[in-house]
N, CA, C and O atoms as CSV, one atom per row, in Angstrom:
chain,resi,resn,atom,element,x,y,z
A,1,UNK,N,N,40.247,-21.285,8.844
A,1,UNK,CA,C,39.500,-20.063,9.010
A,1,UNK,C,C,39.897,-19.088,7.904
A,1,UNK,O,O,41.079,-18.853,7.654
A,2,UNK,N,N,38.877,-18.524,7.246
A,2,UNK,CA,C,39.183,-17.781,5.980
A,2,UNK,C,C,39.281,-16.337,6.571
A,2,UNK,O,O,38.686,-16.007,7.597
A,3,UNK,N,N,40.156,-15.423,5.771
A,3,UNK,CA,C,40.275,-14.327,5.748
A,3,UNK,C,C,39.057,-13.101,5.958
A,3,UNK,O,O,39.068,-12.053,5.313
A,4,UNK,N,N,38.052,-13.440,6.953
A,4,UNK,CA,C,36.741,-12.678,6.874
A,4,UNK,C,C,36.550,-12.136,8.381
A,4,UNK,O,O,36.477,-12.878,9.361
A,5,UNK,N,N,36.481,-10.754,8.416
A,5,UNK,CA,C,36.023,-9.787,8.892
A,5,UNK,C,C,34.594,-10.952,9.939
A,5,UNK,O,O,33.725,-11.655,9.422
A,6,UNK,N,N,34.836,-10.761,11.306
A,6,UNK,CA,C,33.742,-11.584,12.063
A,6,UNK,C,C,32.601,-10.096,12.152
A,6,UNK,O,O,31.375,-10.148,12.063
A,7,UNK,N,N,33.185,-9.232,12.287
A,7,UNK,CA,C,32.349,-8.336,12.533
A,7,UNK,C,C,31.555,-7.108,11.136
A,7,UNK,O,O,30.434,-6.603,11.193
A,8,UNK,N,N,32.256,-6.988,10.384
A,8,UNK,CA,C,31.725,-6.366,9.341
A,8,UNK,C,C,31.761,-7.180,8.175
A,8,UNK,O,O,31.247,-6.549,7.251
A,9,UNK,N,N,32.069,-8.086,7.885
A,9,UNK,CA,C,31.971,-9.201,7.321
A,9,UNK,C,C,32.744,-9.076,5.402
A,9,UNK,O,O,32.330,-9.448,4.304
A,10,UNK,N,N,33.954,-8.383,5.867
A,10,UNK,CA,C,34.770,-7.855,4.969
A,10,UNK,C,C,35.510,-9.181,4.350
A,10,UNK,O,O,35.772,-10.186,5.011
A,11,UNK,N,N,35.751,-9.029,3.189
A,11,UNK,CA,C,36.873,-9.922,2.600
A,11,UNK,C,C,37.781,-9.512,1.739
A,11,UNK,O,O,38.061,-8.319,1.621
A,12,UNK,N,N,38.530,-10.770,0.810
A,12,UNK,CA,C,39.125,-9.896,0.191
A,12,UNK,C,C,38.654,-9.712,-1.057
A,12,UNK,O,O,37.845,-10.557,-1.440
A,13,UNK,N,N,38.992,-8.669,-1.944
A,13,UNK,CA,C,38.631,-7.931,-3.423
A,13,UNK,C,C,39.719,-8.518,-4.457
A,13,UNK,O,O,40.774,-9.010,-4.058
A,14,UNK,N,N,39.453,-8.445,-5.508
A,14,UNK,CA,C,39.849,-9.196,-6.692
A,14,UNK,C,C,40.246,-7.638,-7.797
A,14,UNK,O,O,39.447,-6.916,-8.393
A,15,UNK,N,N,41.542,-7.564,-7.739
A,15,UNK,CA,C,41.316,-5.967,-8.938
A,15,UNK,C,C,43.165,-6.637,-9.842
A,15,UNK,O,O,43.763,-7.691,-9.622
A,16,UNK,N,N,43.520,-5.538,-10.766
A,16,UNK,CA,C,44.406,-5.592,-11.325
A,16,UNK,C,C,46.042,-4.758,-10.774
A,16,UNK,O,O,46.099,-3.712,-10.128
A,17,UNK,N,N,46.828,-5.302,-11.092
A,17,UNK,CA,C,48.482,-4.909,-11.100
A,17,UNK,C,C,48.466,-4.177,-12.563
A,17,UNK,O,O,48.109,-4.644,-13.645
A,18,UNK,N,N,48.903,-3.046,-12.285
A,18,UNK,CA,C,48.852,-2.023,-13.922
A,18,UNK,C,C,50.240,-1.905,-13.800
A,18,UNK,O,O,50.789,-1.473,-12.786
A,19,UNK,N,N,50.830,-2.285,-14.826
A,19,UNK,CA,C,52.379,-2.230,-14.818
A,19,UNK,C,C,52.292,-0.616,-15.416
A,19,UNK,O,O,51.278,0.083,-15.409
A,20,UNK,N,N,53.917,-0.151,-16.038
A,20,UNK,CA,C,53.984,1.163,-16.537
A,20,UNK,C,C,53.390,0.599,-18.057
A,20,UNK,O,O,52.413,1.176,-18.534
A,21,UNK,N,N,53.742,-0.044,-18.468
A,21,UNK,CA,C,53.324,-0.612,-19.872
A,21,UNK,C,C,52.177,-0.725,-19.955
A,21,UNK,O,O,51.776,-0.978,-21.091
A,22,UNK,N,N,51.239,-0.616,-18.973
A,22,UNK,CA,C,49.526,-0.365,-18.558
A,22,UNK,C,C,49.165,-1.914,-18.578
A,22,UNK,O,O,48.001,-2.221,-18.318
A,23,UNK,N,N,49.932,-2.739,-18.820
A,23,UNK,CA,C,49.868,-4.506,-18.694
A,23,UNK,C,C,49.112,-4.749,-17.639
A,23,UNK,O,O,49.517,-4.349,-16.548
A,24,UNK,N,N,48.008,-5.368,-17.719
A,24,UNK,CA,C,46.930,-6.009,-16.331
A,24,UNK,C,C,47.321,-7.307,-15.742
A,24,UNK,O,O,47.281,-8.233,-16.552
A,25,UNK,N,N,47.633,-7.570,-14.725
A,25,UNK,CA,C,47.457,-9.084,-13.918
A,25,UNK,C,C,46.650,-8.865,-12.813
A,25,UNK,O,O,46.529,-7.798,-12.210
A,26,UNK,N,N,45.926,-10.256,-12.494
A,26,UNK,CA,C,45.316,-10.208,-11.202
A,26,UNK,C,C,46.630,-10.117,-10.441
A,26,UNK,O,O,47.852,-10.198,-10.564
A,27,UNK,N,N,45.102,-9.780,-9.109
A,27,UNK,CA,C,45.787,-9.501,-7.840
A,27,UNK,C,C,44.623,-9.613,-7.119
A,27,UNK,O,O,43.514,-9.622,-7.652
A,28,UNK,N,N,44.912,-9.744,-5.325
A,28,UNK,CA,C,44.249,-9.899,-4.720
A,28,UNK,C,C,44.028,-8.747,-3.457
A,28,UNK,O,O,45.177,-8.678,-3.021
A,29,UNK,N,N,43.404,-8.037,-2.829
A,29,UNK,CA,C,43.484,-6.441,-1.956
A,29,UNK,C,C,43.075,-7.216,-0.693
A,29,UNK,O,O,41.915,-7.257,-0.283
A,30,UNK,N,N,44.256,-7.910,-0.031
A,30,UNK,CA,C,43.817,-8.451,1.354
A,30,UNK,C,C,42.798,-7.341,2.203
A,30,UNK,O,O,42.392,-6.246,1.815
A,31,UNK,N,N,42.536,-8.065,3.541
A,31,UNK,CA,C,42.043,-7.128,4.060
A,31,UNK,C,C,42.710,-6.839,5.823
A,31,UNK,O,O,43.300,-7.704,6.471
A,32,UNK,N,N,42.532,-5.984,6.114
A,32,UNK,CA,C,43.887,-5.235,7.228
A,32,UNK,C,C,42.899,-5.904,8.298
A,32,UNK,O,O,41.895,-5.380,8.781
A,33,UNK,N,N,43.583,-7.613,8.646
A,33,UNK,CA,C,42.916,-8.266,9.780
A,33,UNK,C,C,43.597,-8.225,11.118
A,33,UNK,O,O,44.753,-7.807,11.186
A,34,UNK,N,N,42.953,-8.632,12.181
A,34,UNK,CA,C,43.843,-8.790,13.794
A,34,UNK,C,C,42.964,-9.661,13.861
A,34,UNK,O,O,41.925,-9.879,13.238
A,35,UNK,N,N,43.773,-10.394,15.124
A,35,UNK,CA,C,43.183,-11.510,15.654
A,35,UNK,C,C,43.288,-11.122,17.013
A,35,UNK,O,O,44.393,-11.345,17.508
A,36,UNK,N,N,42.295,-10.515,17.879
A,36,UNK,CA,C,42.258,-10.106,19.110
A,36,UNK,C,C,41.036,-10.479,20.058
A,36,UNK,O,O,39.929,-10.521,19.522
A,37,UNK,N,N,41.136,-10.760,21.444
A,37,UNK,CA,C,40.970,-10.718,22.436
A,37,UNK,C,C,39.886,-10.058,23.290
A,37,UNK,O,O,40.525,-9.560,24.217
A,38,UNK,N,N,38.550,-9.776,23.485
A,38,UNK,CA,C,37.943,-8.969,24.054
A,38,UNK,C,C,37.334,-9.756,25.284
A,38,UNK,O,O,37.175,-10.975,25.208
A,39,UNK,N,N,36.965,-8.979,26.517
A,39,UNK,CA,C,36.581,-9.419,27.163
A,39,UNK,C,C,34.764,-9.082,27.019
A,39,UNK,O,O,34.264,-7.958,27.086
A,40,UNK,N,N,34.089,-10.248,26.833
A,40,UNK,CA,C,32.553,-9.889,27.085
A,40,UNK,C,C,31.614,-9.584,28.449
A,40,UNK,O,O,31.050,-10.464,29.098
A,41,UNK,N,N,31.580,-8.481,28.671
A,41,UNK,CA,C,31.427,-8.255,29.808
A,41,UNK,C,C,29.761,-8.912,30.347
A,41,UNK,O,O,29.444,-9.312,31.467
A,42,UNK,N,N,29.083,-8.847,29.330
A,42,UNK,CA,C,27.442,-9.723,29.547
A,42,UNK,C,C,27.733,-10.924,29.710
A,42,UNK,O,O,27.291,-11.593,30.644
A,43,UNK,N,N,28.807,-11.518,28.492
A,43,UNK,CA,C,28.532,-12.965,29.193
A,43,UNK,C,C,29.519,-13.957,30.193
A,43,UNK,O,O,29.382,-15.125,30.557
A,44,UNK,N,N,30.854,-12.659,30.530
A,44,UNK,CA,C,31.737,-12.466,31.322
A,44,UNK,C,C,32.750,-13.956,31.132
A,44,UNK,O,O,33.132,-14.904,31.817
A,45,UNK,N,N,32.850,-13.521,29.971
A,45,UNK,CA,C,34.399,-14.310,28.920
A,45,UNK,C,C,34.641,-13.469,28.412
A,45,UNK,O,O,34.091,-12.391,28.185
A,46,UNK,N,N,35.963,-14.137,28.067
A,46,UNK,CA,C,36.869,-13.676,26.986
A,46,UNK,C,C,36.864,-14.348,25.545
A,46,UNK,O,O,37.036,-15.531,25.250
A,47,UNK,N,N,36.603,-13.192,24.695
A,47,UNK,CA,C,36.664,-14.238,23.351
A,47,UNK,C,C,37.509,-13.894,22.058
A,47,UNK,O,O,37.930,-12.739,22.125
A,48,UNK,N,N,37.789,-14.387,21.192
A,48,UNK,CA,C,38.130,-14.393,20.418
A,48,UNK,C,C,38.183,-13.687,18.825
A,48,UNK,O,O,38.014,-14.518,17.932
A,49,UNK,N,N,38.302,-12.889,18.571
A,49,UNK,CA,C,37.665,-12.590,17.366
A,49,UNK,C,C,38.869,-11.901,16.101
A,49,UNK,O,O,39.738,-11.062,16.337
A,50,UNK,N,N,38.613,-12.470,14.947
A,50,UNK,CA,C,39.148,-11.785,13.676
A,50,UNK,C,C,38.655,-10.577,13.075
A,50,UNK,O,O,38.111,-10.688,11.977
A,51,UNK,N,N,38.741,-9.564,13.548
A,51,UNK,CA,C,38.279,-8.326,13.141
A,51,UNK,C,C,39.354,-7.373,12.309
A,51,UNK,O,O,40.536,-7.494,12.631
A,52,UNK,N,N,38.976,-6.329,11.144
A,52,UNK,CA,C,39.476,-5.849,10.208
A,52,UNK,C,C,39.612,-4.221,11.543
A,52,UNK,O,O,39.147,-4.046,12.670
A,53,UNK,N,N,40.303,-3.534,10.808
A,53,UNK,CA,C,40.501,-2.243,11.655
A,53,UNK,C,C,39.503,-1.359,11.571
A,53,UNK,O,O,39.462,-0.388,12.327
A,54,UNK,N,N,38.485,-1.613,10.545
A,54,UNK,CA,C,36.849,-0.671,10.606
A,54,UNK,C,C,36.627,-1.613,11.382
A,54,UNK,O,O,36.639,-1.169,12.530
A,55,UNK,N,N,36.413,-2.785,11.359
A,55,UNK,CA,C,35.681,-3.565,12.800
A,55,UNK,C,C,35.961,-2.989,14.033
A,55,UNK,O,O,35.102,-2.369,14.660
A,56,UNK,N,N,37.384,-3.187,14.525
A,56,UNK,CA,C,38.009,-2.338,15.786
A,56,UNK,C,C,37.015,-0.874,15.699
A,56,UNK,O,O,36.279,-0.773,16.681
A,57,UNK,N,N,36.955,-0.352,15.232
A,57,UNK,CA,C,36.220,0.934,15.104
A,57,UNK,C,C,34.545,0.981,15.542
A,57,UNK,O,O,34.123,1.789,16.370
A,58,UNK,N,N,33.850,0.183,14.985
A,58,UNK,CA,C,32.888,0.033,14.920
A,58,UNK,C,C,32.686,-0.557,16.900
A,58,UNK,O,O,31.768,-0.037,17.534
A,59,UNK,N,N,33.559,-1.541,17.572
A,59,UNK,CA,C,33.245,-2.254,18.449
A,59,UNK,C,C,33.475,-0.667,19.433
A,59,UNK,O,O,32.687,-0.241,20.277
A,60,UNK,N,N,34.464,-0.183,19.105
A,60,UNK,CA,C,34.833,1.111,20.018
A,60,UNK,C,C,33.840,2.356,19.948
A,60,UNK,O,O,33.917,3.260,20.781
A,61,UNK,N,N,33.044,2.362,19.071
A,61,UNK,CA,C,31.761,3.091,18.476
A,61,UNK,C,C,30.426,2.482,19.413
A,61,UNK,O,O,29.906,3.011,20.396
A,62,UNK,N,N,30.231,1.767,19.044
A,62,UNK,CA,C,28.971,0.924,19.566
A,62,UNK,C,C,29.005,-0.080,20.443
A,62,UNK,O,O,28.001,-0.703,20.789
A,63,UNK,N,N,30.457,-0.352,20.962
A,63,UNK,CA,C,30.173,-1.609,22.151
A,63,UNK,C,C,30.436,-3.283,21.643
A,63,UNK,O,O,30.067,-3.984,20.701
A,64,UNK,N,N,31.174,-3.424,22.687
A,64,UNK,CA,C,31.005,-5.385,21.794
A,64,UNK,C,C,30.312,-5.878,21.701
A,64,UNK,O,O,30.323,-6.946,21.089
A,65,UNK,N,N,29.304,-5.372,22.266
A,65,UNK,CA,C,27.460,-6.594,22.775
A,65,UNK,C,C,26.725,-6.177,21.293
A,65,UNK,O,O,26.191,-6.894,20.446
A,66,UNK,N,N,26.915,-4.851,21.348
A,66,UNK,CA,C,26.530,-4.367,20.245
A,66,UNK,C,C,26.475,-4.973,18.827
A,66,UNK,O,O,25.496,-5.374,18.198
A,67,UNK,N,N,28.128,-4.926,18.399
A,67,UNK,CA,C,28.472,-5.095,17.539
A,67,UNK,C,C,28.579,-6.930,17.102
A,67,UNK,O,O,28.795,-7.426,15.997
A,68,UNK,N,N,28.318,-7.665,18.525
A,68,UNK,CA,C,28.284,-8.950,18.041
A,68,UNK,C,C,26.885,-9.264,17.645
A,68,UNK,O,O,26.895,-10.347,17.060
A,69,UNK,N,N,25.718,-8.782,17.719
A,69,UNK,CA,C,24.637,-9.012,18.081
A,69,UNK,C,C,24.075,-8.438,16.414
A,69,UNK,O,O,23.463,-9.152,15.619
A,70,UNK,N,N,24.473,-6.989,16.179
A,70,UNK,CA,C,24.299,-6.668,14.672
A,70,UNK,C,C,25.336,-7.512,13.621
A,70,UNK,O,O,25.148,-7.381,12.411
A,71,UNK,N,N,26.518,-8.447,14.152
A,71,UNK,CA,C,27.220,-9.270,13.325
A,71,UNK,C,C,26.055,-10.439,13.329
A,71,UNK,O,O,25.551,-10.767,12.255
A,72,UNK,N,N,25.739,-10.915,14.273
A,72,UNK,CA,C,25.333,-12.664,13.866
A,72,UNK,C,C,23.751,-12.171,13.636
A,72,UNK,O,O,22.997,-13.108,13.375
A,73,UNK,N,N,23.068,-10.717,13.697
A,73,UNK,CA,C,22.201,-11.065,12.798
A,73,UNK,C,C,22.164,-10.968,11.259
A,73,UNK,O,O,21.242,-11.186,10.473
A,74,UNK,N,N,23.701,-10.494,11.020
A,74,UNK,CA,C,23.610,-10.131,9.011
A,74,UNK,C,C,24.331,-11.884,9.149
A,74,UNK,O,O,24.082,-12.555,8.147
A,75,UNK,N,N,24.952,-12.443,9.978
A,75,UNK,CA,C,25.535,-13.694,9.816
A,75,UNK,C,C,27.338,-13.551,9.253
A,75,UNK,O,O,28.095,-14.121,8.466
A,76,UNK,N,N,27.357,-12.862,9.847
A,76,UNK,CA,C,29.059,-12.834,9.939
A,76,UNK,C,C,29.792,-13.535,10.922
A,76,UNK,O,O,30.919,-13.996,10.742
A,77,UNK,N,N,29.142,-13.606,11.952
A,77,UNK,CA,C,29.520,-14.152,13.060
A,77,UNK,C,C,29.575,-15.807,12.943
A,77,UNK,O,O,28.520,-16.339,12.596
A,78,UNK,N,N,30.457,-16.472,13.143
A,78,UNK,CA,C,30.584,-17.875,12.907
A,78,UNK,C,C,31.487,-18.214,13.873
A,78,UNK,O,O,32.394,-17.473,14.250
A,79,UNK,N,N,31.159,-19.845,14.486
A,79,UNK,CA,C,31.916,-19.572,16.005
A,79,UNK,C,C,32.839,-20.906,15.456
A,79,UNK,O,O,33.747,-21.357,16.155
């Protein structure tokens, strides 16, 4: 399972390490994931999900039914 946001469908970014010498190397800008637990109250399970901390936000904003329903129609959602 790759590093991707189930719900906002975040990953990670590709930028540079600037030393003091202004020297460039890659690098990689993970993204601030959890792996948590919700209970679905429509379809009355519990499930699973990898969500970033704007995700957490978004589900607490708009609801889990919500927010799974606007995930698997952009296709973030992958079971």
């Amino acid at each position: 399972m790759s590093k991707i946001c189930q719900i906002t469908g975040k990953k990670a970014m590709v930028g540079n390490n600037v030393s003091h010498s202004k020297r460039r190397t890659k690098r990689t800008f993970e993204v601030n994931l959890f792996t948590k637990k919700f209970y679905w109250v429509e379809q009355d399970t519990w499930i699973s999900l990898k969500v970033s901390a704007n995700g957490l936000r978004t589900i607490n904003k708009v609801g889990l039914d919500a927010a799974i329903k606007k995930a698997s129609d952009k296709g973030y959602l992958y079971a």
